[in-house]
C-alpha positions in Angstrom: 132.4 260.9 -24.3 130.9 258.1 -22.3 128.4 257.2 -24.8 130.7 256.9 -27.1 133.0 254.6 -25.0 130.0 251.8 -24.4 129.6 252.2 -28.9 133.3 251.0 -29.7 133.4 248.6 -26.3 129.8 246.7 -27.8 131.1 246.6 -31.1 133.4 244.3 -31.1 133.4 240.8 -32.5 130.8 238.9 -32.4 129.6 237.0 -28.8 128.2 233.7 -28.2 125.6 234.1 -25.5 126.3 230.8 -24.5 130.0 230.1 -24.8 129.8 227.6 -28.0 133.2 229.0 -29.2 134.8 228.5 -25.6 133.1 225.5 -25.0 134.3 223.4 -28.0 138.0 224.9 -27.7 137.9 223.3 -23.8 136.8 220.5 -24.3 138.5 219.3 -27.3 135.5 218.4 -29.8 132.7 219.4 -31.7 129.3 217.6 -30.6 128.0 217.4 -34.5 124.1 216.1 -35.2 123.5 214.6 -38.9 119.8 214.7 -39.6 119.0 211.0 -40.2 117.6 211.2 -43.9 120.4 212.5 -45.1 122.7 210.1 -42.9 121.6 206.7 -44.3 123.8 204.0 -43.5 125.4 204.2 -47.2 126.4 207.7 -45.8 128.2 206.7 -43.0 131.8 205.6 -42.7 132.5 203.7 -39.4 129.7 205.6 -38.2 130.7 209.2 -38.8 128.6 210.7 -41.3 130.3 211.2 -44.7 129.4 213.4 -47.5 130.0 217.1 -48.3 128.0 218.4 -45.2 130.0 216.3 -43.1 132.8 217.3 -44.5 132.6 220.6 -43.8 132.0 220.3 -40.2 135.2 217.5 -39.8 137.1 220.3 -41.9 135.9 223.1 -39.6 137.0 221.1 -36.5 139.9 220.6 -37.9 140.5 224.3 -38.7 140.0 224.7 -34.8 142.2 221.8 -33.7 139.1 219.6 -32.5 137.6 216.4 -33.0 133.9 215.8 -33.9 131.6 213.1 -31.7 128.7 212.4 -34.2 124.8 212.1 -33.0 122.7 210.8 -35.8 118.9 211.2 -35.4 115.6 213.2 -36.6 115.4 216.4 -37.7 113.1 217.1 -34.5 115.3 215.0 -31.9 118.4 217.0 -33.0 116.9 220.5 -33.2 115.6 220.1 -29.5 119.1 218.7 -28.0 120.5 222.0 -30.1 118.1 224.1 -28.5 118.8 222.8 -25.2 123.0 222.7 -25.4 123.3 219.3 -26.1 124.7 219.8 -29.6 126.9 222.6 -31.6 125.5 222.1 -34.2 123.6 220.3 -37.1 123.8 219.3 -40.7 121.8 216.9 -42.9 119.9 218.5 -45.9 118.5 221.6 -43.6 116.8 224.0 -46.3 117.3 227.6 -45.4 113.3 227.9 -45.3 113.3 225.6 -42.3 110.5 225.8 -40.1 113.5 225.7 -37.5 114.4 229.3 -38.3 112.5 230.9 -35.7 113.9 228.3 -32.8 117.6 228.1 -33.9 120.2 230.4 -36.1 120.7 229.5 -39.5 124.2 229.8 -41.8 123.9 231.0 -44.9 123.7 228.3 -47.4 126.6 225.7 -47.1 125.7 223.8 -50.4 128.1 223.9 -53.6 126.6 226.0 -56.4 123.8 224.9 -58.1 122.7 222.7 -55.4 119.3 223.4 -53.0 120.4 225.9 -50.3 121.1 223.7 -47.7 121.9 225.2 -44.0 123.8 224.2 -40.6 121.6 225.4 -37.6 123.3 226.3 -34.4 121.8 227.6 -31.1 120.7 230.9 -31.0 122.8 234.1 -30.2 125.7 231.8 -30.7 126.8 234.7 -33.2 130.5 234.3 -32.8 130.6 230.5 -33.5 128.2 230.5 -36.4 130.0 233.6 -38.0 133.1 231.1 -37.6 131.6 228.3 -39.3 130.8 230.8 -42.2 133.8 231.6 -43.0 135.4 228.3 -43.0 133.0 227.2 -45.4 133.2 230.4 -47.5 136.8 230.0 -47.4 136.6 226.1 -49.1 134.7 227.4 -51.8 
């Protein structure tokens, strides 16, 4: 009887290890990073990012009753301030074979069909949050 208590109390929905979820209801905002190649200033509008990856993530904060604060940069600068909390999470022509894969969660592929399978990363174990984003974008399509 026990064992089967601790199976239906651990299999609930999904957790973020570190709070993401939590974090970005409290304080109001998604902190968003938009790899710089795919940012170019023709991309931007007032600053934010544009484009359909951009989109998505200003639609999902939306969906959530947030705003977005934007950090534009390299691939490697914005993977690192993922990794270490900094960020949410990032977008910016991220292929799902990213070397990245084994340092941060990938979605599955964000990209309208017929276009390369581009990715959001988020921190790792931040299941509950990325499954989130997921559905969102699943949800637009």
């Amino acid at each position: 009887m026990l064992a089967l208590l601790l199976i239906l109390t651990t299999c609930g929905m999904p957790r973020d290890i570190e709070h993401t979820t939590e974090d970005v209801e409290e304080r109001g905002y998604i902190r968003a990073g938009a790899v710089a190649r795919a940012a170019d200033p023709s991309s931007l509008d007032g600053g934010s990012p544009a484009g359909y990856e951009a989109d998505l993530v200003t639609g999902y904060a939306e969906s959530l009753g947030v705003d977005v604060q934007w950090e534009v940069g390299s691939e490697g600068e914005l993977m690192t301030a993922l990794e270490e909390g900094a960020l949410d999470i990032v977008v910016g022509g991220i292929e799902s074979s990213s070397p990245w894969s084994k340092l941060v969660g990938l979605s599955a592929p964000i990209s309208p069909q017929g276009a390369p399978h581009l990715v959001a990363a988020v921190r790792q174990g931040e299941n509950r949050w990325l499954l989130g984003f997921e559905r969102y974008v699943e949800g637009r399509r």
